[in-house]
C-alpha positions as CSV (number, residue, x, y, z in Angstrom):
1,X,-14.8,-6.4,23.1
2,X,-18.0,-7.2,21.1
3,X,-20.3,-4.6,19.4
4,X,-22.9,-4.4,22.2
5,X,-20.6,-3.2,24.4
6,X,-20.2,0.2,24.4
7,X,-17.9,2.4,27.1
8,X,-18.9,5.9,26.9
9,X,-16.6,8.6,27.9
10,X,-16.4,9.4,32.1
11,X,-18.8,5.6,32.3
12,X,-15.1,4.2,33.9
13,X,-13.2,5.8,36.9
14,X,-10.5,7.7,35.8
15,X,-6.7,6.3,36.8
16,X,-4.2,8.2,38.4
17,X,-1.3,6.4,39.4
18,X,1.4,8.1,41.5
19,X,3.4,4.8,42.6
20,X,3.5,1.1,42.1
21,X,6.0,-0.2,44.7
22,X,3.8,-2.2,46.0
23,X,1.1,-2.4,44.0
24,X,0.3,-6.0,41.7
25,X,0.3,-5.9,38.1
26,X,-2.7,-8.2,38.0
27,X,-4.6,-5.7,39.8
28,X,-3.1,-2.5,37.3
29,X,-4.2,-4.7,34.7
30,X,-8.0,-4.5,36.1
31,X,-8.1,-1.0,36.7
32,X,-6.8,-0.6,33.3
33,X,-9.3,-2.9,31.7
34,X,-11.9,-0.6,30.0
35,X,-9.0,1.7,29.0
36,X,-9.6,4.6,31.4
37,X,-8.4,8.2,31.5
38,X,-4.7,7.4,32.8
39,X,-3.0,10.3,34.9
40,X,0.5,9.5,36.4
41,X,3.3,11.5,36.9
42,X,6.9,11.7,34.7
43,X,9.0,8.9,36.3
44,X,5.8,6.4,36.8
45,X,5.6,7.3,32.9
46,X,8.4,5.9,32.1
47,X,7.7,2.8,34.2
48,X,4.0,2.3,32.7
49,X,5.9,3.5,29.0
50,X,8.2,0.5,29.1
51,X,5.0,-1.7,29.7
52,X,3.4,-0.2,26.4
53,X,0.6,1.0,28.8
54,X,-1.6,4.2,27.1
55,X,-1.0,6.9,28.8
56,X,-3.5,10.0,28.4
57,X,-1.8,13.0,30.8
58,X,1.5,13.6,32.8
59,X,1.4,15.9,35.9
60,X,4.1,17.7,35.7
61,X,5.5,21.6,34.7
62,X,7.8,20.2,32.1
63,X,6.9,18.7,29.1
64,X,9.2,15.7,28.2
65,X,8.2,14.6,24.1
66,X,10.0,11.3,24.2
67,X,7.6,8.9,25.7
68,X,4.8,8.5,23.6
69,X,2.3,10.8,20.9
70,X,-0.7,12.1,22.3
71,X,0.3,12.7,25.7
72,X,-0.6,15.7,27.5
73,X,0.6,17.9,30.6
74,X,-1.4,19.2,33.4
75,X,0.7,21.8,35.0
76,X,1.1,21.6,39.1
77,X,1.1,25.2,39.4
78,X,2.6,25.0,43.4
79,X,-0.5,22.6,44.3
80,X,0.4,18.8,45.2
81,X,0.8,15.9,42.2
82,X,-2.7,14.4,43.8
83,X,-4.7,17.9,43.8
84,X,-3.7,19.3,40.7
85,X,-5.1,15.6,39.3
86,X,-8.0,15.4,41.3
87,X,-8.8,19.0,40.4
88,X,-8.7,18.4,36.8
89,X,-10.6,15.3,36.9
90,X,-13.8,16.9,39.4
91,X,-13.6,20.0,36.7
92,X,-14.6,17.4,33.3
93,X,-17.3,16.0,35.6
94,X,-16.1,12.1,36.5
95,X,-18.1,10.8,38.8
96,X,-15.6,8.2,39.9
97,X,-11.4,8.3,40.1
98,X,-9.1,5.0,40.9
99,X,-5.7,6.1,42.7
100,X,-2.8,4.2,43.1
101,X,-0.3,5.7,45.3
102,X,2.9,4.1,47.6
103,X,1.9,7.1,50.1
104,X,-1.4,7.8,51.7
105,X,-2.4,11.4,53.1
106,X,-6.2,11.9,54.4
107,X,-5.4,15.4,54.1
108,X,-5.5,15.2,50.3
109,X,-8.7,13.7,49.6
110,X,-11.0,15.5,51.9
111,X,-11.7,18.6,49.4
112,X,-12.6,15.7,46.8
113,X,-15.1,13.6,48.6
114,X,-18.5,15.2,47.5
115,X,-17.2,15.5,44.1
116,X,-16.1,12.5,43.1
117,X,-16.3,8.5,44.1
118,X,-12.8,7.9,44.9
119,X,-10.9,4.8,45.7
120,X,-7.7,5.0,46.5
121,X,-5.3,1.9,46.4
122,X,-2.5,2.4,48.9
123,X,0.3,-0.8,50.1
124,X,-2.4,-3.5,50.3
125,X,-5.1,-1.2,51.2
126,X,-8.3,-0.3,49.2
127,X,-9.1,2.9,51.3
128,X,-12.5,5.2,50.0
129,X,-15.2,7.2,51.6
130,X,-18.2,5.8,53.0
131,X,-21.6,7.6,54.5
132,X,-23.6,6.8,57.6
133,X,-24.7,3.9,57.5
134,X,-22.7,2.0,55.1
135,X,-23.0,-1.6,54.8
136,X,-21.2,-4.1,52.7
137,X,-20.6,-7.9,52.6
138,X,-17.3,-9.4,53.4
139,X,-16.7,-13.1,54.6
140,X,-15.7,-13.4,58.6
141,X,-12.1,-12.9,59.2
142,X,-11.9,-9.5,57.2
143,X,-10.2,-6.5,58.6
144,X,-11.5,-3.1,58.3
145,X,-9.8,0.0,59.8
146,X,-11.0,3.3,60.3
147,X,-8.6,6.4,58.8
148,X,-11.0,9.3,60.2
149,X,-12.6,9.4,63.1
150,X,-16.5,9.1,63.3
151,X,-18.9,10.5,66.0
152,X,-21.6,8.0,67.4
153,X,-20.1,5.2,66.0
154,X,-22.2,1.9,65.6
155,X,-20.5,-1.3,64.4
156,X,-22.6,-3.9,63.0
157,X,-21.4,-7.4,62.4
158,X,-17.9,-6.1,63.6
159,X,-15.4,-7.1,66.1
160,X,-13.0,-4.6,67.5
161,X,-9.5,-5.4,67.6
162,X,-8.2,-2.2,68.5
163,X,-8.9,1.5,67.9
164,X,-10.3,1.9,65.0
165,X,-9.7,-1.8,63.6
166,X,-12.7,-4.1,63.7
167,X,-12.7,-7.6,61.9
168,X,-16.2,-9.4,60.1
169,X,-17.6,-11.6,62.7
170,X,-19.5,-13.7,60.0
171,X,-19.7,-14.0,56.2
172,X,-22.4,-11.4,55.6
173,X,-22.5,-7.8,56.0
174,X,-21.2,-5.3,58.7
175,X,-22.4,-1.7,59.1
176,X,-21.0,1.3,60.0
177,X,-24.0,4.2,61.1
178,X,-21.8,7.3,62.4
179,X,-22.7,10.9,62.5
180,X,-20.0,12.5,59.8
181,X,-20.6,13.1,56.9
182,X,-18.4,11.0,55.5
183,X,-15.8,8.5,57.1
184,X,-12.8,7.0,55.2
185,X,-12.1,3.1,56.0
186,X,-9.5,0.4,54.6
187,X,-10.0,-2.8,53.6
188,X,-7.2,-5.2,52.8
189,X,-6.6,-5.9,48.9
């Protein structure tokens, strides 16, 4: 990294990674590229360990001392692996938190939405929150789904396969103006 640039603290997403079964290393190694805040859980420690990848905090209630110096716990305290993280994270103030997960619950991400940017990286799925009237360039071909359900929907540049699954009808961008608040959507990886 040359001199002139400069990563200040919270400027990248923070990481928390709660499984990698099917998740590419060349796409870990981008997320870990600026050296963020990495979150993961005991046995995905031992996994990211191995790979002599940094890790900052472990989510668990007991504290294991062999893996590496430096490493600190964040207790559960009865709340789920992905809210006790996500808690911590909206509490120091990032604006902006990469998850990589093998399982994806809406359920669990709601709470966090107007406190954080999240993305969420789930199978081969990049899944995050959008508002009314999104819009965002993809070339034709390109499947987005729906996870929540909007009101007043409006596809633009869209195709519908089925519920809740459109594909890009041209290389350009599609829009989505709904009602919600927010609305969560996937796009393949």
């Amino acid at each position: 990294m040359s001199s002139h640039h400069i990563v200040r603290e919270k400027q990248e997403p923070a990481l928390v990674i709660l499984g990698l079964d099917s998740f590419a290393d060349e796409l870990l190694g981008q997320l870990l590229e600026w050296s963020p805040v990495l979150i993961t859980t005991p046995l995905i420690a031992e996994n990211l360990n191995s790979r002599g990848i940094k890790i900052d905090w472990i989510i668990s209630d007991e504290i294991d001392d062999s893996l590496q110096s430096d490493i600190k716990y964040l207790p559960v305290e009865g709340k789920s692996i992905i809210t006790s993280a996500l808690n911590y994270l909206t509490e120091q103030g990032y604006p902006a938190v990469n998850v990589v997960t093998d399982e994806f619950a809406l359920t669990d991400y709601l709470p966090f939405t107007d406190k954080t940017n999240l993305v969420i990286f789930c199978g081969q799925k990049k899944i995050y929150a959008v508002h009314p009237g999104f819009s965002k360039w993809k070339p034709a071909g390109e499947i987005i789904e729906l996870l929540s359900t909007p009101r007043d929907l409006e596809a633009i540049g869209l195709e519908t396969i089925r519920t809740g699954v459109f594909k890009t009808v041209t290389d350009g961008l599609f829009s989505l103006r709904f009602t919600n608040p927010i609305l969560f959507i996937a796009e393949s990886l």
